[in-house]
N, C-alpha and C positions, 0 to 999 in steps of 0.2 A: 227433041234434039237441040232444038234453039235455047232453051231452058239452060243446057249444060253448057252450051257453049258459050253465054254468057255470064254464067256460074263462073267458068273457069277462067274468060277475058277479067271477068271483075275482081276473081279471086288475084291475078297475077297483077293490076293495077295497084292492086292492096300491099302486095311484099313489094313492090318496087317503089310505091311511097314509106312505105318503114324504113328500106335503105339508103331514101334520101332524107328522112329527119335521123335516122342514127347517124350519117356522116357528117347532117349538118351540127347537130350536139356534138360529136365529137371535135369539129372543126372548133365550134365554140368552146370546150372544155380547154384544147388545148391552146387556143389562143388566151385565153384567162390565165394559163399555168403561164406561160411566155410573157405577158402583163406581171405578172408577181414576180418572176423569176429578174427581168430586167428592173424595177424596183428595187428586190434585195440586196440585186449585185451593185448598185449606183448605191445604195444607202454602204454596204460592205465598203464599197471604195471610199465612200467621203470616211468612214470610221478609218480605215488605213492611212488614209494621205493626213488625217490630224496625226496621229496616232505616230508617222513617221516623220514630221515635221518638229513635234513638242521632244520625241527622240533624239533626233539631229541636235535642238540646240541646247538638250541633255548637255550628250556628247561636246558638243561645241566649248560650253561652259567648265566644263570639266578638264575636256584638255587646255584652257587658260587659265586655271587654276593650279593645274600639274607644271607649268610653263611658268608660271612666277612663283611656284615654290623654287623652283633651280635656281 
């Protein structure tokens, strides 16, 4: 009887450390996705803010070129 009953204490220690390495990998997977993801977005912004800046003094140059043709 004591056989089973620590068959089944040891069995139930066993799923209840699975569930905490599978939440702890998940914790980590998804902190890594969140690491790349603020990355991307900080590289995506520095691309936009050149990208609307070299625009601007596009635009800028162009309309003082339209401005002394008149």
């Amino acid at each position: 009887m004591s056989g089973i009953l620590y068959w089944t204490t040891g069995h139930m220690f066993r799923k209840i450390d699975n569930k905490g390495q599978s939440s702890a990998e998940l914790i980590l997977i998804i902190g890594g996705l969140l690491v790349v993801v603020l990355f991307v977005g900080s590289y995506i912004s520095s691309i936009t803010g050149t990208t609307q800046s070299s625009f601007k003094t596009l635009l800028s140059q162009e309309r003082e070129k339209l401005i002394n043709k008149i």
